[in-house]
C-alpha positions in Angstrom: 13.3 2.6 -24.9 13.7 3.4 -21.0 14.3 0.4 -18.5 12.4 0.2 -15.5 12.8 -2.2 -12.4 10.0 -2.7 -9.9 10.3 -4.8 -6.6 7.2 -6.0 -5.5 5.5 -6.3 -9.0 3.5 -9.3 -7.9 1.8 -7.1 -5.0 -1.1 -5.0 -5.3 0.4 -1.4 -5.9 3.5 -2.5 -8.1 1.6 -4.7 -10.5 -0.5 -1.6 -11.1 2.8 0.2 -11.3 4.3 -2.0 -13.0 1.6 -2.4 -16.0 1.1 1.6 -16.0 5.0 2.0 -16.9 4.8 -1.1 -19.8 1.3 0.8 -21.2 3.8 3.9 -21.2 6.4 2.6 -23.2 9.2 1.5 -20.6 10.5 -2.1 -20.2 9.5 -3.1 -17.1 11.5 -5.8 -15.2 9.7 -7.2 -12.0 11.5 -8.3 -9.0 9.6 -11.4 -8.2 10.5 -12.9 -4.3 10.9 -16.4 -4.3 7.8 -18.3 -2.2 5.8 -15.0 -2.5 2.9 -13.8 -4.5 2.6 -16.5 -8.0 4.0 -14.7 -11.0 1.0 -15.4 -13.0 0.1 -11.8 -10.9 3.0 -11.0 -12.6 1.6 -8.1 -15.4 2.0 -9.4 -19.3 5.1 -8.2 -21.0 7.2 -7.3 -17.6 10.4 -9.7 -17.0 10.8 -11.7 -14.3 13.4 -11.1 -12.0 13.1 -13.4 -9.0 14.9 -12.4 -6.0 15.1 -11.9 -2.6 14.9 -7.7 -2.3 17.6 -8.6 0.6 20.5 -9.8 -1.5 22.5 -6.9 -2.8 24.1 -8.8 -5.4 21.4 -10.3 -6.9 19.8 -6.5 -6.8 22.5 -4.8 -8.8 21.9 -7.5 -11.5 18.7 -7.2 -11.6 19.5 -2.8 -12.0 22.3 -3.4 -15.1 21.1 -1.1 -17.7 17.8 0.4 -16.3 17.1 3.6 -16.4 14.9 3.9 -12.8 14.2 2.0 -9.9 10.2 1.8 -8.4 10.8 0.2 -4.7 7.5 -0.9 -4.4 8.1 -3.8 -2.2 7.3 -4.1 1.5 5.0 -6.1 4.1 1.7 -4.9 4.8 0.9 -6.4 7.8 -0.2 -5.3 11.1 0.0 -8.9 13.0 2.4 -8.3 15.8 3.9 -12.1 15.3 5.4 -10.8 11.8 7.2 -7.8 13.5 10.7 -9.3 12.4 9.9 -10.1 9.8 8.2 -6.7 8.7 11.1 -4.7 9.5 14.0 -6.8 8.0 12.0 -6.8 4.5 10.8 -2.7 4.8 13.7 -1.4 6.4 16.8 -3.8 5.1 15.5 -3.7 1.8 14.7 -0.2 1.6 18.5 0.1 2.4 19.5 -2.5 -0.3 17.5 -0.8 -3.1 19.1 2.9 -1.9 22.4 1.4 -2.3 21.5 -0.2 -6.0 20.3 2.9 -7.3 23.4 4.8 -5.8 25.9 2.3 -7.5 23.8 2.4 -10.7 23.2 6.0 -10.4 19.6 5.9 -11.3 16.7 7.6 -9.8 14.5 5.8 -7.3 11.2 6.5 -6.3 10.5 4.8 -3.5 7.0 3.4 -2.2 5.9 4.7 1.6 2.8 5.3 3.3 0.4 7.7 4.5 1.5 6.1 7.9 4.3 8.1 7.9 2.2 11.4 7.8 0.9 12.6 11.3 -2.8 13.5 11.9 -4.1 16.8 13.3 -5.5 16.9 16.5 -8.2 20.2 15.3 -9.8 17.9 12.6 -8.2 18.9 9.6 -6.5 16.7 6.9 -3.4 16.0 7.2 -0.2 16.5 4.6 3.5 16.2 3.5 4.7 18.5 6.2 2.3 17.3 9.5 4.6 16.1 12.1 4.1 12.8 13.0 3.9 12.4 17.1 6.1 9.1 18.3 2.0 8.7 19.7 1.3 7.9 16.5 3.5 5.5 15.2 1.6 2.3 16.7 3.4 -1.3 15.3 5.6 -3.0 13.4 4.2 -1.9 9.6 3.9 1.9 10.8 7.4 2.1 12.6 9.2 0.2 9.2 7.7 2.8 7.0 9.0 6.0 8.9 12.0 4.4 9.7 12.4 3.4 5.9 11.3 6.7 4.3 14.1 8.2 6.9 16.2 6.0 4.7 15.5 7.7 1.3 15.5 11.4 2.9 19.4 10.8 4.5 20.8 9.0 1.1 19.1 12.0 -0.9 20.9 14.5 1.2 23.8 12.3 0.3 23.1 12.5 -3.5 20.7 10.0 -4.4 18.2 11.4 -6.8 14.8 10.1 -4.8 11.2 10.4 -4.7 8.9 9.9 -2.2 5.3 8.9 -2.7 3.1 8.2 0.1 -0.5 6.4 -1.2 -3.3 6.2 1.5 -5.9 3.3 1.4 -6.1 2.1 -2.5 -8.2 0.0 -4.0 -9.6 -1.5 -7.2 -8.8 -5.2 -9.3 -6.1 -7.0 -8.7 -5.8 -7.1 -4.4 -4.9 -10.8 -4.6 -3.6 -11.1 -1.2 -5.8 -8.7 -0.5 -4.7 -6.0 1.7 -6.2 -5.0 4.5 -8.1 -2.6 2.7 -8.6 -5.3 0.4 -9.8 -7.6 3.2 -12.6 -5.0 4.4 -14.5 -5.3 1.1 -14.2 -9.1 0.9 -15.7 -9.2 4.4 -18.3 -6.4 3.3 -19.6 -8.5 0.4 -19.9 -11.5 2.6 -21.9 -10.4 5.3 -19.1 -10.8 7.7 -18.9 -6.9 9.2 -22.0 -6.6 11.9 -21.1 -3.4 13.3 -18.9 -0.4 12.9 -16.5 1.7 14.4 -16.2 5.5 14.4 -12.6 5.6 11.8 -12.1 6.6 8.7 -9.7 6.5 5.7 -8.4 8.1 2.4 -9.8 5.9 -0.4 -8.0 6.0 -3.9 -8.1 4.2 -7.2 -4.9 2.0 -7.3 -4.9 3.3 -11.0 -4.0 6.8 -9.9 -1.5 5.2 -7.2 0.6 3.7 -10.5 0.0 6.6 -12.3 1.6 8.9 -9.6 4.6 6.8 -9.3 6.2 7.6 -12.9 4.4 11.5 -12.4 6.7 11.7 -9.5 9.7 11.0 -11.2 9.0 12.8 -14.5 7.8 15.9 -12.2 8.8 15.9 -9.2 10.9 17.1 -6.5 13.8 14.7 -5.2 13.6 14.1 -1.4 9.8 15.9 -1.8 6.9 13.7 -0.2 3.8 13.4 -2.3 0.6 12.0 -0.8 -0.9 9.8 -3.3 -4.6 10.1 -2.0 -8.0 11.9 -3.3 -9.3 15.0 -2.4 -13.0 13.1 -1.8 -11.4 9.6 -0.5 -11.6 11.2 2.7 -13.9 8.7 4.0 -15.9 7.3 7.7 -15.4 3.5 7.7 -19.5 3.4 7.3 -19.2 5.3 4.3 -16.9 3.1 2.9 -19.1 0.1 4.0 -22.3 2.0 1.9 -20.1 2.1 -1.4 -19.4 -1.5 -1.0 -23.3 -1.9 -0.7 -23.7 0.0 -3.7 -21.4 -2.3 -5.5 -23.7 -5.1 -5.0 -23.1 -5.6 -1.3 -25.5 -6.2 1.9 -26.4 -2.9 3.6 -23.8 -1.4 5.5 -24.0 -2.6 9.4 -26.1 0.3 12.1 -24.3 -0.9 14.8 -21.8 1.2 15.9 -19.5 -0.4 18.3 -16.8 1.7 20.9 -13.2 1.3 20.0 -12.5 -0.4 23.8 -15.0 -3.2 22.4 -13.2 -3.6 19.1 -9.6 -3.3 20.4 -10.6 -6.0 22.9 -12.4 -8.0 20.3 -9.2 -7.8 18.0 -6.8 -8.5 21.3 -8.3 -12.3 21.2 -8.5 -12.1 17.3 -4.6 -11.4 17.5 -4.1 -14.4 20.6 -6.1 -16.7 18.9 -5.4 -16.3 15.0 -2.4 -14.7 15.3 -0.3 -16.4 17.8 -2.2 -19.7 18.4 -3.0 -20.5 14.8 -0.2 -19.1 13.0 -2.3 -16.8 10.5 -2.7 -13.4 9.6 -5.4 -12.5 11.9 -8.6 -11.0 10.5 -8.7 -8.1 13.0 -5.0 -7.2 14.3 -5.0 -5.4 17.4 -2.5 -2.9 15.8 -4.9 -1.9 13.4 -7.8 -1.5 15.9 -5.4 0.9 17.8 -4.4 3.4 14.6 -8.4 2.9 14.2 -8.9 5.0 17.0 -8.0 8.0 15.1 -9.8 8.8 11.8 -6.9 9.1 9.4 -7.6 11.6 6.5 -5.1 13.2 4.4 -5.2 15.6 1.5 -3.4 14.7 -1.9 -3.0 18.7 -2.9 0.3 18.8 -3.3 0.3 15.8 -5.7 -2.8 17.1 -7.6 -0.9 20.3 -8.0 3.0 19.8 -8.4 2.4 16.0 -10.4 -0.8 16.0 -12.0 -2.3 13.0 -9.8 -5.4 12.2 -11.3 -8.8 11.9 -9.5 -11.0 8.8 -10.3 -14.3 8.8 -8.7 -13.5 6.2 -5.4 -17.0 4.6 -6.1 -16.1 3.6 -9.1 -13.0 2.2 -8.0 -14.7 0.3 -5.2 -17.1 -1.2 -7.8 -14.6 -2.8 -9.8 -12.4 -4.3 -6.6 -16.0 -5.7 -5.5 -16.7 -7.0 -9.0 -13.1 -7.8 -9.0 -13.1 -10.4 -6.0 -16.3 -11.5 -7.0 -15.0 -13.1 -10.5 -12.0 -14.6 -8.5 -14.1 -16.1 -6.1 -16.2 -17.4 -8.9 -13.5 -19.0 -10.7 -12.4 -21.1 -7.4 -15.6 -22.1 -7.0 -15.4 -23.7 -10.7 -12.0 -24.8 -9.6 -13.0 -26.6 -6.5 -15.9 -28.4 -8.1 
């Protein structure tokens, strides 16, 4: 049987990873961080491993005898108070995990971003090979990415045997944190979004996500990108808002407000939430910045090269509402 380890298989993406490797017949050991997501996230049948994804040591244990290593882990945030904090774990761990899978001599496929892939200024989609403008590489989350995924493509020249996937904006059951993708359909489903901005994104299952993690190593090309997106996720934020609606929502917002309102708006967001009150805030002022720019990206290479399957988005959308809607449920029943 083929041995698997997975850091961050308590987030959203490496759960799914993780449980798409166990349905495929690997032993799946999940590096659980200490203080972080609950390991009851933690899929059934994968091993707990917890560790900090900064310890070196306690990372080559956790690689004895596996066959592969999924670097899944990282900090999605875009609050500018966790800026440390987002670099040590997505740039020192990245480096941590390269050196495991060296000294193990495994393969790693390592997890980056679509925020590591420029967008064209003519309107078309971007992919693997679109330069990315130092314009374009707004925060702490977007500058740990490309700085990490420079990471993988130097220790591959230097004989590491490693993948890169890039997913865009997944979705689908199991967000507990949630993202900030996450986030936007919890807020839909509440009522809480008045008004729009003109942005967009690539929506994908987080089911294809998983499943292109384990295509990329089994097909593809070490120190080759892969775009883990859909070729109709390419989507307007108000579009995304109407699925929502369709997945038991209120009707999407008319209201289309200019991106100077909405980076102001999320300027006191970030002062008051973020700085004041210590919490992630609901609308960084990073993410109203890269909002500016419609980011869509085509997955061809990874539909052609890996086989990246294609779920309908809608679908997907309709289970993370239905999804959120059973948690929130249950902590209702909890409370009372």
């Amino acid at each position: 049987m083929r041995r698997a380890l997975v850091t961050g298989a308590t987030g959203f993406i490496g759960s799914h990873v993780a449980r798409h490797l166990r349905d495929a017949g690997f032993e799946v050991r999940g590096l659980v961080h200490p203080g972080g997501a609950p390991a009851t996230t933690l899929p059934d049948g994968v091993e707990a491993v917890p560790s900090d994804l900064r310890d070196a040591d306690a990372m080559r244990r956790a690689a004895v005898g596996v066959d592969a290593i999924f670097h899944v882990a990282a900090i999605y945030s875009l609050s500018r108070r966790r800026a440390h904090e987002v670099r040590a774990v997505n740039v020192g761990g990245t480096q941590v995990v390269i050196d495991t899978a060296l000294r193990a001599g495994v393969p790693m496929v390592h997890t980056s971003s679509v925020a590591t892939v420029g967008i064209p200024g003519d309107g078309t989609h971007g992919d693997e090979e679109t330069p990315q403008p130092i314009s374009q590489v707004i925060g702490a989350y977007k500058r740990s990415k490309v700085e990490a995924e420079s990471l993988v493509r130097r220790a591959v020249a230097a004989g590491l045997e490693g993948y890169i996937v890039n997913p865009s904006a997944p979705v689908g059951p199991g967000d507990h944190r949630p993202t900030p993708t996450g986030q936007l359909i919890v807020d839909a489903l509440a009522g809480r979004i008045p008004a729009y901005v003109d942005t967009g994104l690539n929506v994908v299952d987080v089911r294809d996500v998983a499943a292109g993690h384990l295509l990329a190593l089994e097909r593809g090309a070490p120190g080759r990108r892969y775009i883990l997106g859909n070729a109709w996720g390419n989507m307007t934020l108000r579009e995304i808002l109407t699925l929502v609606h369709r997945a038991g929502g209120p009707p999407p917002p008319t209201r289309r407000i200019p991106h100077a309102v909405a980076i102001a708006a999320a300027a006191a967001d970030e002062l008051v939430e973020g700085r004041l009150m210590r919490r992630e805030p609901r609308a960084p002022l990073d993410g109203a910045l890269l909002a500016r720019k419609r980011m869509f990206f085509s997955p061809q290479r990874a539909i052609t090269e890996l086989g990246l399957p294609q779920s309908d988005v809608g679908d997907a959308v309709c289970d993370a509402a239905e999804w959120f809607r059973m948690r929130a449920e249950a902590r209702r029943m909890i409370a009372a």
